[in-house]
N, CA, C and O atoms as a MOPAC input file, in Angstrom:
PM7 MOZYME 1SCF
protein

 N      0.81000 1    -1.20200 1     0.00000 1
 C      0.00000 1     0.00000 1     0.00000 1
 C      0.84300 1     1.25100 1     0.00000 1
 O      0.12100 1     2.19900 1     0.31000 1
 N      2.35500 1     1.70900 1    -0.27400 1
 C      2.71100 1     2.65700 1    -0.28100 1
 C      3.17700 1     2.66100 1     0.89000 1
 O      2.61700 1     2.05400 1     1.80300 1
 N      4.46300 1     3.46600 1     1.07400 1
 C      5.41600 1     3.82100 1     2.09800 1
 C      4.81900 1     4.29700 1     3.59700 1
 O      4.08100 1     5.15600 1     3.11500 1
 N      4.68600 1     4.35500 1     4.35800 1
 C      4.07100 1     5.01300 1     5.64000 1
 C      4.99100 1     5.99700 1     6.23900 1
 O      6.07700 1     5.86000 1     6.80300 1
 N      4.29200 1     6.98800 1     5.97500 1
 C      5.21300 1     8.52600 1     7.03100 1
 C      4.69400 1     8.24900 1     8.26200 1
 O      3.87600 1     7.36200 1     8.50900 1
 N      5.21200 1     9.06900 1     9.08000 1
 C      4.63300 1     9.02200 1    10.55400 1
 C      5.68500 1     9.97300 1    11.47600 1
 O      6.89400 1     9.99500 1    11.24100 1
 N      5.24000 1    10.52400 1    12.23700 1
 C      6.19200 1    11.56000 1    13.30700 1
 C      5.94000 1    11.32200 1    14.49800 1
 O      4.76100 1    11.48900 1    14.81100 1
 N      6.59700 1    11.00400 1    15.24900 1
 C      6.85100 1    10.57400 1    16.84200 1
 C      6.93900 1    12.44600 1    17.82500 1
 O      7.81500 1    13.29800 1    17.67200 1
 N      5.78700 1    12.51000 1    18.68700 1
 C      6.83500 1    13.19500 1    19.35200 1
 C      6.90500 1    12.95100 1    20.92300 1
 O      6.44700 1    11.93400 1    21.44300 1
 N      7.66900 1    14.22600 1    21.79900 1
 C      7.98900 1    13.41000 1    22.76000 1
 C      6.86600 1    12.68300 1    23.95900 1
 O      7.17700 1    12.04700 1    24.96700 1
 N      5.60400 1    12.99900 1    23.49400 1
 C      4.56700 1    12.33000 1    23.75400 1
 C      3.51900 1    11.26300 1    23.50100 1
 O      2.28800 1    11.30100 1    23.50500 1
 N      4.55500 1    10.13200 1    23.24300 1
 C      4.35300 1     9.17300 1    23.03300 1
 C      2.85800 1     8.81200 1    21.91100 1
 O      2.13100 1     7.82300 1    22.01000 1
 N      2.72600 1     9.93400 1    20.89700 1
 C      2.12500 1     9.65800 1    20.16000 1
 C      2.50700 1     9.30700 1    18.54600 1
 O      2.62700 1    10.41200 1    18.01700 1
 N      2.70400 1     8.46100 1    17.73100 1
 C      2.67200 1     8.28200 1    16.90300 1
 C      1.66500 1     8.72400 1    15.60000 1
 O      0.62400 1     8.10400 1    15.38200 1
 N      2.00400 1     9.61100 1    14.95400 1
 C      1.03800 1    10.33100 1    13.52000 1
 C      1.25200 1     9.51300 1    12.56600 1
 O      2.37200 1     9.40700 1    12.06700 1
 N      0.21100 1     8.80300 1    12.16200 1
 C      0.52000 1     7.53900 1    10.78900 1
 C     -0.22000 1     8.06800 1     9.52300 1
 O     -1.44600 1     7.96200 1     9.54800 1
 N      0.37500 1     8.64400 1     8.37800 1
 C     -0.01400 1     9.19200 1     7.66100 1
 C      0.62200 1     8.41200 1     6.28000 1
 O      1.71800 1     8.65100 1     5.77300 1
 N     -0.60000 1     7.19300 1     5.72000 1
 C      0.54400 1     6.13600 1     4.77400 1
 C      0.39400 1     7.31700 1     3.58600 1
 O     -0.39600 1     8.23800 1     3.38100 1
 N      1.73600 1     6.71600 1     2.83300 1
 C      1.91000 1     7.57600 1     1.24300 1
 C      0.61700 1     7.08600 1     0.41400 1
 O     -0.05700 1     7.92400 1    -0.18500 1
 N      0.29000 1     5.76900 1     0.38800 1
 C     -1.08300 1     5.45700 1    -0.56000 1
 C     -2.87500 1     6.34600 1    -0.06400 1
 O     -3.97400 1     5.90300 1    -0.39800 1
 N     -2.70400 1     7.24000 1     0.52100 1
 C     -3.56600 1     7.92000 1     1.01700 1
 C     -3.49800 1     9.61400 1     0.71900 1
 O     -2.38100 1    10.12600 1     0.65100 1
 N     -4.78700 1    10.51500 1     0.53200 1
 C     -4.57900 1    11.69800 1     0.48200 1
 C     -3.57000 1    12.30300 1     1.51600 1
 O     -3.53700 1    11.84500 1     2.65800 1
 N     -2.54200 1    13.58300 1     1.03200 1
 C     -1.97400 1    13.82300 1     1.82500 1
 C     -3.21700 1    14.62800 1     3.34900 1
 O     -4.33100 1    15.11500 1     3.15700 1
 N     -2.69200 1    14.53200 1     4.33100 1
 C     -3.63500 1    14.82900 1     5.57200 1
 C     -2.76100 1    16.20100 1     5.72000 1
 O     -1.54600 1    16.32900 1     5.86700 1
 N     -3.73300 1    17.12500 1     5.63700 1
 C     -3.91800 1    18.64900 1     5.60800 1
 C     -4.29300 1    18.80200 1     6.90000 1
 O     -5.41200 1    18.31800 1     7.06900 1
 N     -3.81600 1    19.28700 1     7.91200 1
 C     -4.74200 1    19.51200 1     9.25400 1
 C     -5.27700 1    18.51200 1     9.74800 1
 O     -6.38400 1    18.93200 1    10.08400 1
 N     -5.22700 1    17.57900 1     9.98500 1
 C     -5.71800 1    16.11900 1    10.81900 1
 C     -3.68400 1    15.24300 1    10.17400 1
 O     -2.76300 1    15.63900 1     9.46000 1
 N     -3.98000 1    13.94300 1    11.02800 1
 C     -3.23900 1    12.98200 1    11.00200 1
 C     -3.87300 1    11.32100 1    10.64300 1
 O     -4.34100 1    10.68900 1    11.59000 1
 N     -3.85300 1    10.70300 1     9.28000 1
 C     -5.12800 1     9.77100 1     9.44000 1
 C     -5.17400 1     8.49600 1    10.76300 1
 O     -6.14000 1     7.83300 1    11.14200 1
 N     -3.93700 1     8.48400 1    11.18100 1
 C     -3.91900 1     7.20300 1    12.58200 1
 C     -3.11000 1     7.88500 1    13.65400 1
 O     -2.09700 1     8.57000 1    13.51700 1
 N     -3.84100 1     7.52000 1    14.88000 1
 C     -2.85000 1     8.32100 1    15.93700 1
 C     -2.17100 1     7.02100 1    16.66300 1
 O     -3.16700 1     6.50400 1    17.17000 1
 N     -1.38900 1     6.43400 1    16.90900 1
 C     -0.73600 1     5.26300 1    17.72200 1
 C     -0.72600 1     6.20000 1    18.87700 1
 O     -0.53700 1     7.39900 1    18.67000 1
 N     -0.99500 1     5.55200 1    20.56800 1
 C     -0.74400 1     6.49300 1    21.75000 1
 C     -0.58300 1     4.94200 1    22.22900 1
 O     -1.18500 1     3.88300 1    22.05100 1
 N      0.67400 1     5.44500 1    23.00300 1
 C      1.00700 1     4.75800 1    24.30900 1
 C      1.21300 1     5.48100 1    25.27200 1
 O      2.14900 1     6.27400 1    25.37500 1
 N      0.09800 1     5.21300 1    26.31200 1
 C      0.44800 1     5.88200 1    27.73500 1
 C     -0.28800 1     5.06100 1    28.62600 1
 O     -0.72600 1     3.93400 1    28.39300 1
 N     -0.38300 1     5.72000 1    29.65800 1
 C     -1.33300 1     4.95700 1    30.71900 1
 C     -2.93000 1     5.65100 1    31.07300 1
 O     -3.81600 1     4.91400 1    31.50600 1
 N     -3.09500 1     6.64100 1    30.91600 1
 C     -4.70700 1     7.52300 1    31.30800 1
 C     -5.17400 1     7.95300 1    29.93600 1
 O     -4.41700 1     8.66900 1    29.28000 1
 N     -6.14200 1     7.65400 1    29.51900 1
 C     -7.10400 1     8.45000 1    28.60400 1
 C     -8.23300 1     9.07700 1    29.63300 1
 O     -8.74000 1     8.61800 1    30.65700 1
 N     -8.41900 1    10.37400 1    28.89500 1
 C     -9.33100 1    11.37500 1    29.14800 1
 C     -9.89000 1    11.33000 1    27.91300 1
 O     -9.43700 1    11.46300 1    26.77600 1
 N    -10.90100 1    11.12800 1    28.33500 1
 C    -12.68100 1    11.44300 1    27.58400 1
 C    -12.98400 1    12.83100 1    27.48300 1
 O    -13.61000 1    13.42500 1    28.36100 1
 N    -12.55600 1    13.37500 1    26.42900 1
 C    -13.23800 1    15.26100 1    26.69600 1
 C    -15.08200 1    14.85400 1    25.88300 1
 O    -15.67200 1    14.13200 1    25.08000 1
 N    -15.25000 1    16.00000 1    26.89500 1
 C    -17.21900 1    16.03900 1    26.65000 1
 C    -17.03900 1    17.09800 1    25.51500 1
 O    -16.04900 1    17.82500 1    25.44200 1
 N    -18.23500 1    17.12400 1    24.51100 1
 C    -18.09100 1    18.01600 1    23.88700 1
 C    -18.77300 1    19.51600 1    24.27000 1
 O    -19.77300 1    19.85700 1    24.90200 1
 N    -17.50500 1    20.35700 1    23.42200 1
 C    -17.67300 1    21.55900 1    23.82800 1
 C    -17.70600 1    22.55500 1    23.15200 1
 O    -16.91300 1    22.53600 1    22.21100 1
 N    -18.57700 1    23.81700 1    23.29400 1
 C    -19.41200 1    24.40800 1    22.04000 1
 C    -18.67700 1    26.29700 1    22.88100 1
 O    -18.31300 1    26.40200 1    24.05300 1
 N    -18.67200 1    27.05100 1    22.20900 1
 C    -18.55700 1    28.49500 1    22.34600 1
 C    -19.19100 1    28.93300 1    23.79300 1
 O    -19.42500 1    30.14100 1    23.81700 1
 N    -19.48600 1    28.32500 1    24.86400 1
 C    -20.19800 1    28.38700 1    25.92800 1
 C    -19.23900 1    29.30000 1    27.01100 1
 O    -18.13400 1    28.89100 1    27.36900 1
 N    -19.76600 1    30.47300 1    27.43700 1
 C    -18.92400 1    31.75900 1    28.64900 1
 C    -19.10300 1    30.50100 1    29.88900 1
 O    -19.84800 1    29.54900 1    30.12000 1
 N    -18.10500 1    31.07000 1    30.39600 1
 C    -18.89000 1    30.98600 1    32.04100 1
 C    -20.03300 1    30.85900 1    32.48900 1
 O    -20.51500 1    30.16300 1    33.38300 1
 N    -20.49000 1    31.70200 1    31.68700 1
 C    -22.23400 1    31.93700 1    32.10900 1
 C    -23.14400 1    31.28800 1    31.56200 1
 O    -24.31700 1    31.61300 1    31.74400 1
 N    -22.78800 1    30.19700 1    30.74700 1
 C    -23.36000 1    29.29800 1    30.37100 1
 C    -23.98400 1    29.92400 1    28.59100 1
 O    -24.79500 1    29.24400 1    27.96300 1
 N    -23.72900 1    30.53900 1    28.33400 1
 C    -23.81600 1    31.79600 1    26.91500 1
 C    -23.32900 1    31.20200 1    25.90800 1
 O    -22.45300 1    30.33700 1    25.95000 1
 N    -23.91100 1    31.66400 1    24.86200 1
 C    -22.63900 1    30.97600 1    23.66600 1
 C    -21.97400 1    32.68800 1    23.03400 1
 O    -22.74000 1    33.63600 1    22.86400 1
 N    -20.75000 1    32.75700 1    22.81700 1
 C    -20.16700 1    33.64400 1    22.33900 1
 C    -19.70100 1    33.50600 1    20.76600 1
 O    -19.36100 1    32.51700 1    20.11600 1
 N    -19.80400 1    34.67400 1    20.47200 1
 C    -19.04700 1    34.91900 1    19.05700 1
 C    -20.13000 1    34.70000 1    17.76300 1
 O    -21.11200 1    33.97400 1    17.91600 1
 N    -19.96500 1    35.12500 1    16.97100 1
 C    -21.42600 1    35.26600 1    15.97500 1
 C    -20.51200 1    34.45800 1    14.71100 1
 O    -21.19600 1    34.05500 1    13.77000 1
 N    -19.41200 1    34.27200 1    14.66000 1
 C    -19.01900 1    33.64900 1    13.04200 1
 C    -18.63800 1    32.60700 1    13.79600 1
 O    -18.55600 1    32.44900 1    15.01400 1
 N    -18.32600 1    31.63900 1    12.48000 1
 C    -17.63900 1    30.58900 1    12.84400 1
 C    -16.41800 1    30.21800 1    13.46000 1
 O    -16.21300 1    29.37300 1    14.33300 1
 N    -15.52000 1    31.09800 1    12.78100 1
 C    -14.20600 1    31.12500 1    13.63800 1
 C    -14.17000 1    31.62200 1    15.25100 1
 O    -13.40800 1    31.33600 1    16.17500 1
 N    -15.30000 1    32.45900 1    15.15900 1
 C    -14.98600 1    32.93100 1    16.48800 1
 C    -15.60700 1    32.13400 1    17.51200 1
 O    -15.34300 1    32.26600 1    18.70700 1
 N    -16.80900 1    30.92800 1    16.83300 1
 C    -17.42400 1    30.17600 1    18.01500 1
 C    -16.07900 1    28.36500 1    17.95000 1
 O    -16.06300 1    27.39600 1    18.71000 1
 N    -15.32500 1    28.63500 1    16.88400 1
 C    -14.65400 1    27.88500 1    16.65000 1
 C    -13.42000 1    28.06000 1    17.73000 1
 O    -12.90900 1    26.97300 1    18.00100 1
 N    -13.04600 1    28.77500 1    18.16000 1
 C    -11.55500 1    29.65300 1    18.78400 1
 C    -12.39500 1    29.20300 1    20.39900 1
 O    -12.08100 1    28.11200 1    20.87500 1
 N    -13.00900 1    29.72000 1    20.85300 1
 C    -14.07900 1    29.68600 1    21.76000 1
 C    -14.25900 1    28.38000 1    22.38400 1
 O    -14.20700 1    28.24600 1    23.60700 1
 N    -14.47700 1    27.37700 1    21.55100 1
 C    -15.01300 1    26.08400 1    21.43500 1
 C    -13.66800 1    25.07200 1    21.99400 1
 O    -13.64600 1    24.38400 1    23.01400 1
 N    -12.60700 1    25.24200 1    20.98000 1
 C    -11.19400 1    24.46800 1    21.34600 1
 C    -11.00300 1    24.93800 1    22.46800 1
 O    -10.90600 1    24.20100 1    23.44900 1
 N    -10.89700 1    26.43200 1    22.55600 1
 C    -10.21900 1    27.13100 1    23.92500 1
 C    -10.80100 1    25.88600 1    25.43800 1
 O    -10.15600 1    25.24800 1    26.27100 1
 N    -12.28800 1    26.03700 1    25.15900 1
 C    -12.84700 1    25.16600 1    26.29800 1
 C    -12.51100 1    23.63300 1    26.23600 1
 O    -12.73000 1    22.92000 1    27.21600 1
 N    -12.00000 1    23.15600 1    25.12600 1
 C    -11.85600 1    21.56600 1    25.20200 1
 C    -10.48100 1    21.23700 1    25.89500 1
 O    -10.23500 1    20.38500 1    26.74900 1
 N     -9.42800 1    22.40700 1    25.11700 1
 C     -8.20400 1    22.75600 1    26.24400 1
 C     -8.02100 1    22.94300 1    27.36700 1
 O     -7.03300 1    22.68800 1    28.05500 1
 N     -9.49000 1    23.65600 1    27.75800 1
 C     -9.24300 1    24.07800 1    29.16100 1
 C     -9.46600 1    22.68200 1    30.20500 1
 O     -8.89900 1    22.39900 1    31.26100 1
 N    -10.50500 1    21.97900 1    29.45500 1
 C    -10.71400 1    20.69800 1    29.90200 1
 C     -9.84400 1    19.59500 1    30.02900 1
 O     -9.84100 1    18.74100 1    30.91600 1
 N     -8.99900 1    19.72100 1    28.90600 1
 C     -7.86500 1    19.09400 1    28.93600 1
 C     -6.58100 1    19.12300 1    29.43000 1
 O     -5.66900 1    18.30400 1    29.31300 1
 N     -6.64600 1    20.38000 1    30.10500 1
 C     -5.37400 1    21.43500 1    31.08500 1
 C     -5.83300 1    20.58700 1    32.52200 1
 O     -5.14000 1    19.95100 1    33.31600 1
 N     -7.04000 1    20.81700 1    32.50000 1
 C     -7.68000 1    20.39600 1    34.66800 1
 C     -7.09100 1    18.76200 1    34.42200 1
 O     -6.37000 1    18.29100 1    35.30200 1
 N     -7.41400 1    17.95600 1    33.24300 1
 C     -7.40900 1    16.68700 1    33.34900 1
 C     -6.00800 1    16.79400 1    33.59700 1
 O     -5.83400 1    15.95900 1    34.48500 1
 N     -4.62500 1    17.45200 1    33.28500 1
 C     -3.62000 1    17.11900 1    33.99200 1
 C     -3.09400 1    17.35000 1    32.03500 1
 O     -1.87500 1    17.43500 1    32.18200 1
 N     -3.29900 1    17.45900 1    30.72100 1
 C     -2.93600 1    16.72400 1    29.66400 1
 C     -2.34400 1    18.22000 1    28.96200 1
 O     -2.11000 1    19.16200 1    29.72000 1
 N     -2.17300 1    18.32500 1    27.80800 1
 C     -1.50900 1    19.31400 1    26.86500 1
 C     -1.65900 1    19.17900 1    25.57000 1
 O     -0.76800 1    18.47600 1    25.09300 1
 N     -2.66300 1    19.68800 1    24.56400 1
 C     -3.14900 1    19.75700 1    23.36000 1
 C     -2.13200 1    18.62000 1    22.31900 1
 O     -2.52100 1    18.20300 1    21.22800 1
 N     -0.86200 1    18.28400 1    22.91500 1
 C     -0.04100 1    17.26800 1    22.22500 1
 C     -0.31700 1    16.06000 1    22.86000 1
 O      0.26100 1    15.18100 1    22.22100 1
 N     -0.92500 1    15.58300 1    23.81600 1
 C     -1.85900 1    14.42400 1    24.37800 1
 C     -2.73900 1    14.39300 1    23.12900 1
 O     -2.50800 1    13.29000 1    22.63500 1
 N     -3.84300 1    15.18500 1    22.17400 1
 C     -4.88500 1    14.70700 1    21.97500 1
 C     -4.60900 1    13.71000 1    20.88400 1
 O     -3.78200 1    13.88500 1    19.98900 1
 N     -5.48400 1    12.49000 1    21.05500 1
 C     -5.18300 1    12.07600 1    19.66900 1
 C     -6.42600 1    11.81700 1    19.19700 1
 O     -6.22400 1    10.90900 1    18.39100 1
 N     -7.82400 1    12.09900 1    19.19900 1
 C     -8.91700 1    12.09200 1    18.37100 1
 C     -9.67600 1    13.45800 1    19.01200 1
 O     -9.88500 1    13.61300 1    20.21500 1
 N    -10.05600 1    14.44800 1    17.91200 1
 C    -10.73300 1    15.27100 1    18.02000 1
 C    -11.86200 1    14.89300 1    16.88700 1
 O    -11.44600 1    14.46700 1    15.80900 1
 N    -13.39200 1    15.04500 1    17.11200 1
 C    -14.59700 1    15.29700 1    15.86500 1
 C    -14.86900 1    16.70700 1    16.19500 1
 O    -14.69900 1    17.41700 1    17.18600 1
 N    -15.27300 1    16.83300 1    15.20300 1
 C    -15.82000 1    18.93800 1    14.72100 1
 C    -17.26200 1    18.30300 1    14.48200 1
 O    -17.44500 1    17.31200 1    13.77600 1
 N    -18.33200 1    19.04700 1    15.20800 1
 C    -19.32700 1    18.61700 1    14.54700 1
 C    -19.79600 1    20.36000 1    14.12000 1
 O    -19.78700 1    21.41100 1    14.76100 1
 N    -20.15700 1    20.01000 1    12.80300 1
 C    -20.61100 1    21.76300 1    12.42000 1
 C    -22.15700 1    21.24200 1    11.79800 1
 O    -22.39600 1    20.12300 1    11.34400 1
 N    -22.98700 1    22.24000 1    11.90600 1
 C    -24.16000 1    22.78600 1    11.29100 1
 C    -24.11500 1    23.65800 1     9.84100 1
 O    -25.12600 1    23.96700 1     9.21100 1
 N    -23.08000 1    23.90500 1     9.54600 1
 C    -22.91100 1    24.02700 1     8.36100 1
 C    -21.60300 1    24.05600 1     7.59800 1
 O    -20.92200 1    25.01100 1     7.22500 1
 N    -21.41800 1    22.59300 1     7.45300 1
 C    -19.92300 1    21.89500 1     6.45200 1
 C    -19.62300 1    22.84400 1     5.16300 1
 O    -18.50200 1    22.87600 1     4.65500 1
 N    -20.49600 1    23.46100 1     4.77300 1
 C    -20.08700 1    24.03600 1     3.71900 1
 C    -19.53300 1    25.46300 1     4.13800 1
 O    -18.85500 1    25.99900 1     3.26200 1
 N    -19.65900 1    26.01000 1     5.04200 1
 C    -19.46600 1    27.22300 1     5.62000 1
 C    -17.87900 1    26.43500 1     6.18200 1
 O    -16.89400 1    26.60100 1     5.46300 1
 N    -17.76700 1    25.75300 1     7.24100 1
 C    -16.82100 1    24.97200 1     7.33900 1
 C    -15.43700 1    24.81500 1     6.36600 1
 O    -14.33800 1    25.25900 1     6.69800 1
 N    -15.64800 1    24.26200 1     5.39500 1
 C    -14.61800 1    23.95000 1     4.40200 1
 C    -14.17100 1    25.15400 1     3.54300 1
 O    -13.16800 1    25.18400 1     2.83000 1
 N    -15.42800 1    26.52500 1     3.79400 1
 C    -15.13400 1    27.39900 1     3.11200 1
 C    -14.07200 1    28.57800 1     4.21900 1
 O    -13.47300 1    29.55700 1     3.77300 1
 N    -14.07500 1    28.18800 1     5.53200 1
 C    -13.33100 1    29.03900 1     6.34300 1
 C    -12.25500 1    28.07700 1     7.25300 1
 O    -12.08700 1    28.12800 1     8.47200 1
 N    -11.48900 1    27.06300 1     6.13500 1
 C    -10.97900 1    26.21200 1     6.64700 1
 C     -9.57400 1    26.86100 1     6.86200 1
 O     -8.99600 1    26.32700 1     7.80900 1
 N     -8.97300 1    27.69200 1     6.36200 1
 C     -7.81800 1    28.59200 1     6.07700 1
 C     -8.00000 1    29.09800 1     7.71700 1
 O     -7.25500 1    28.57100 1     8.54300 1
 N     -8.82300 1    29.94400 1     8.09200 1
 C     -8.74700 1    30.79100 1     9.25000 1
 C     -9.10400 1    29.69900 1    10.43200 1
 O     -8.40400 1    29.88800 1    11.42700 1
 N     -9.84500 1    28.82000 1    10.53300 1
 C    -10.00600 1    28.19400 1    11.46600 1
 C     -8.48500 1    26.79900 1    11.67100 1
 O     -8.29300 1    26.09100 1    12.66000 1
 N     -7.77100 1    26.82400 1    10.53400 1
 C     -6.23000 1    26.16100 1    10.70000 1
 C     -5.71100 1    26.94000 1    11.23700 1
 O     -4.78700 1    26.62300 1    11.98600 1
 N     -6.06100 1    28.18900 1    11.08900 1
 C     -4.73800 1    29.31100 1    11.71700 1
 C     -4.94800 1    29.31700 1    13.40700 1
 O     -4.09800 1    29.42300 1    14.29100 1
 N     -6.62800 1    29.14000 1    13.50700 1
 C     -6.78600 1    29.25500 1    14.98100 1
 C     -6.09100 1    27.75700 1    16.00900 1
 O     -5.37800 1    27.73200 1    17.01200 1
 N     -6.73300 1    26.62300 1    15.14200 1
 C     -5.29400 1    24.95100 1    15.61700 1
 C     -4.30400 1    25.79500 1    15.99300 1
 O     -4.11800 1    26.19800 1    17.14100 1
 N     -3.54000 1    26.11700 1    14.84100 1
 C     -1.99700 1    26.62000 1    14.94200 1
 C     -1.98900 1    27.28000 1    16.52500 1
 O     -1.51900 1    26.85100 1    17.57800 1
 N     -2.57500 1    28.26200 1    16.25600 1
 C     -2.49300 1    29.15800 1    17.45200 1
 C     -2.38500 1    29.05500 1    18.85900 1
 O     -1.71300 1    29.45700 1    19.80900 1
 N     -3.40400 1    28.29300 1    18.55000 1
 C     -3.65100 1    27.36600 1    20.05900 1
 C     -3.22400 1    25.62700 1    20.25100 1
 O     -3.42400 1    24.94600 1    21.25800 1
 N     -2.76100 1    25.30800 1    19.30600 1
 C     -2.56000 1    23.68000 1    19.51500 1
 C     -1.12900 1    23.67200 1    18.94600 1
 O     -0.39400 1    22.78000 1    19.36900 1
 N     -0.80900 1    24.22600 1    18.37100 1
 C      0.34400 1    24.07200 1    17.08000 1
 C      0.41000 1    23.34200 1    15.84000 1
 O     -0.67700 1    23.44300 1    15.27200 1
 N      1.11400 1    22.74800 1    15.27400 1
 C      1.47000 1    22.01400 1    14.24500 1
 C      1.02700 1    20.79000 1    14.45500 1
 O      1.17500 1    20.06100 1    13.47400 1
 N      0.41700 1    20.17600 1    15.60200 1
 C      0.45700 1    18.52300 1    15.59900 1
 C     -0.87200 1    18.61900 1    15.52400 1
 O     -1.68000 1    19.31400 1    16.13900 1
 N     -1.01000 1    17.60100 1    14.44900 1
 C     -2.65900 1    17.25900 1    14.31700 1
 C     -2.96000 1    15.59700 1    14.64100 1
 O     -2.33300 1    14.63900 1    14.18900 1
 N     -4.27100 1    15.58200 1    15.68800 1
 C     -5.06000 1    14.08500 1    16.04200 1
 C     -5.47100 1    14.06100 1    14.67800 1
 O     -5.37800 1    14.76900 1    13.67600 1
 N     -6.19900 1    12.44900 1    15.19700 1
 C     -6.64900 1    11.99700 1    14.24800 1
 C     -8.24800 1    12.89100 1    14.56200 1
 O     -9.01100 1    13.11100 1    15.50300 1
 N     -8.13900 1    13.14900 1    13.32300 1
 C     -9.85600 1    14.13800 1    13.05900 1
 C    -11.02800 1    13.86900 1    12.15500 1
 O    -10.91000 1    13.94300 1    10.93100 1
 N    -11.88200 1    13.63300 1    12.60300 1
 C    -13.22600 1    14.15000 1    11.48600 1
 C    -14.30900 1    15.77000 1    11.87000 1
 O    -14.54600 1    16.47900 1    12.84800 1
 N    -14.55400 1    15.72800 1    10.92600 1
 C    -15.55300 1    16.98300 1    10.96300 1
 C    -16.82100 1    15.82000 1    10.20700 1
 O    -16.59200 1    14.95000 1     9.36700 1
 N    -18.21100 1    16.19100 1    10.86600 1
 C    -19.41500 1    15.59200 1    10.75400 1
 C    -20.35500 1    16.78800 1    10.63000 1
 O    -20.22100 1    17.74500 1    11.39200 1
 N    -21.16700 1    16.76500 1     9.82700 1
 C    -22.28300 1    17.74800 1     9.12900 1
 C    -23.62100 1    17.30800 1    10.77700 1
 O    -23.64800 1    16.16600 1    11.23400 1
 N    -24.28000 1    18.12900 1    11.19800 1
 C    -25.35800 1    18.24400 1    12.40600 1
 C    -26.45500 1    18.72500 1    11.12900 1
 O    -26.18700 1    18.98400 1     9.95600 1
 N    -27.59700 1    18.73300 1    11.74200 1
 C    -28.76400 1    19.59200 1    11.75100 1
 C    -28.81800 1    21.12800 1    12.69500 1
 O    -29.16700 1    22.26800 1    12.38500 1
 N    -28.28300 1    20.50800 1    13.99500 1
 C    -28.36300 1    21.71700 1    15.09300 1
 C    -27.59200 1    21.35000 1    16.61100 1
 O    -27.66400 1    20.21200 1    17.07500 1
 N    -27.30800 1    21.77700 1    16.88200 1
 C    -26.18400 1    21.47900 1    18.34300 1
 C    -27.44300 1    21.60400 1    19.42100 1
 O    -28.64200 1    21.72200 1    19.17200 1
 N    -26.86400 1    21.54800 1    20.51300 1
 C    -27.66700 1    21.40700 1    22.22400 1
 C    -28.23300 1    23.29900 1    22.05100 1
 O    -29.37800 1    23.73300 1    21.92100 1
 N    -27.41100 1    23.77000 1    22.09300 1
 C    -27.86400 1    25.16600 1    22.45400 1
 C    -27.73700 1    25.78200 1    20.48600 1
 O    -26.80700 1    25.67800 1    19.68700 1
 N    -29.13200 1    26.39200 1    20.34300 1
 C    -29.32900 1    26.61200 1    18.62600 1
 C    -28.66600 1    27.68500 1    18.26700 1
 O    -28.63800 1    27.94800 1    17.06500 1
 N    -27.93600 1    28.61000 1    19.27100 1
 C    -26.58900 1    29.55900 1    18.51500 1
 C    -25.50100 1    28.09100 1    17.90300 1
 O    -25.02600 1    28.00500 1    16.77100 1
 N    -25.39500 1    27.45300 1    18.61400 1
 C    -24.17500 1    27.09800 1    18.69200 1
 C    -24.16000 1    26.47500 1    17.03300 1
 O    -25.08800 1    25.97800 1    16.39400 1
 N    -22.63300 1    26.73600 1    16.61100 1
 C    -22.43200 1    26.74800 1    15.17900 1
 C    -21.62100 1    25.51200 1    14.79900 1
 O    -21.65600 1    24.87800 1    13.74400 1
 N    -20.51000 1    25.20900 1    16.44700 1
 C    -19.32400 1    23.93000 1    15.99500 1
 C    -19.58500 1    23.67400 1    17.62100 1
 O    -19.84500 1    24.49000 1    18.50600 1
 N    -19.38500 1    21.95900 1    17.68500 1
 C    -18.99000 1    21.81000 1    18.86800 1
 C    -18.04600 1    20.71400 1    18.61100 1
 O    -18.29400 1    19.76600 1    17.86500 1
 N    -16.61800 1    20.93800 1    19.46000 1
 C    -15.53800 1    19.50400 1    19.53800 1
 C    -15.43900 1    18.68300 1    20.89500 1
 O    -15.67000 1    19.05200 1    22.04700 1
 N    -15.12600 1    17.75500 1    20.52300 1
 C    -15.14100 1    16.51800 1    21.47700 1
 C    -13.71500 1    15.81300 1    21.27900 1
 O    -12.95500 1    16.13300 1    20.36600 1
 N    -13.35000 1    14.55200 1    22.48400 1
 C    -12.22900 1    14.14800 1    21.73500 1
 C    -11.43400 1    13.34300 1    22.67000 1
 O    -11.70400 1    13.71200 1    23.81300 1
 N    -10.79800 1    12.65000 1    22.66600 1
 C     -9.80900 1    12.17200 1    23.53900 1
 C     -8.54600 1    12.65000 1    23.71800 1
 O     -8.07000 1    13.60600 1    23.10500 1
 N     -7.82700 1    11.79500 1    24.80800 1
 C     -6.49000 1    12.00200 1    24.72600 1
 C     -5.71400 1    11.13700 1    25.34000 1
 O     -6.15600 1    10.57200 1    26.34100 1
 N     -4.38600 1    10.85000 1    24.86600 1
 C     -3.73400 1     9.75200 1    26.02400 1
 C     -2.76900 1    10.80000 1    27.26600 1
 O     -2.58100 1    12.01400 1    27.18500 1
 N     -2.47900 1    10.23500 1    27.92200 1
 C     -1.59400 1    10.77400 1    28.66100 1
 C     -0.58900 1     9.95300 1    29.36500 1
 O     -0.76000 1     8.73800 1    29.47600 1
 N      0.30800 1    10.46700 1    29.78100 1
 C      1.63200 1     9.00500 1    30.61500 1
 C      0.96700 1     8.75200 1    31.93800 1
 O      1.45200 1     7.94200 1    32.72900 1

């Protein structure tokens, strides 16, 4: 099936990205994790403190959204290079793929260069009907 790339880093995750496959743009298609704790992140949508949803575009309920799955993933003890499966669920994929440029820049920003293994899934409508993206996701940890 073609050569297999893959990048190790020092968190015991393995990125398996074979050559017989589209190149993976922002996701990684297999995550190998060896550790000892997985954390279950709940999914999480543009939601304040106050239980609110913030930000009126996508990117901005998008920025919003990770920020809180991080933050979830900070208390669990872990570090955005723990995750190895994130899903995007959006309400509108086509809006999505069309602001895929700015919402990579926001990953970058906040996660860096290492991408889980990812899907994005098309909704009808999230828990709360502002809400535009919500992510979910695991992670390993040592």
């Amino acid at each position: 099936m073609g050569t297999e790339r893959s990048t190790t880093d020092a968190h015991r995750m393995k990125r398996v990205n074979p050559a017989g496959l589209s190149p993976a743009t922002g996701f990684s298609h297999a995550v190998v994790a060896t550790g000892t704790r997985v954390v279950f992140l709940a999914g999480q949508t543009a939601l304040d403190a106050d239980g609110k949803i913030v930000g009126d575009t996508l990117p901005e309920q998008f920025q919003r959204a990770l920020g809180n799955l991080l933050t979830s993933l900070e208390a669990a003890g872990g570090t955005p290079a723990d995750l190895a499966r994130v899903t995007v669920y959006a309400t509108d994929v086509a809006e999505y793929r069309a602001r895929t440029a700015q919402l990579g820049e926001v990953w970058r920003q906040m996660v860096g260069r290492t991408y889980p293994a990812m899907a994005v899934v098309g909704v009808v409508r999230l828990w709360d009907e502002r809400a535009l993206v919500e992510l979910d996701g695991f992670a390993v940890l040592p």
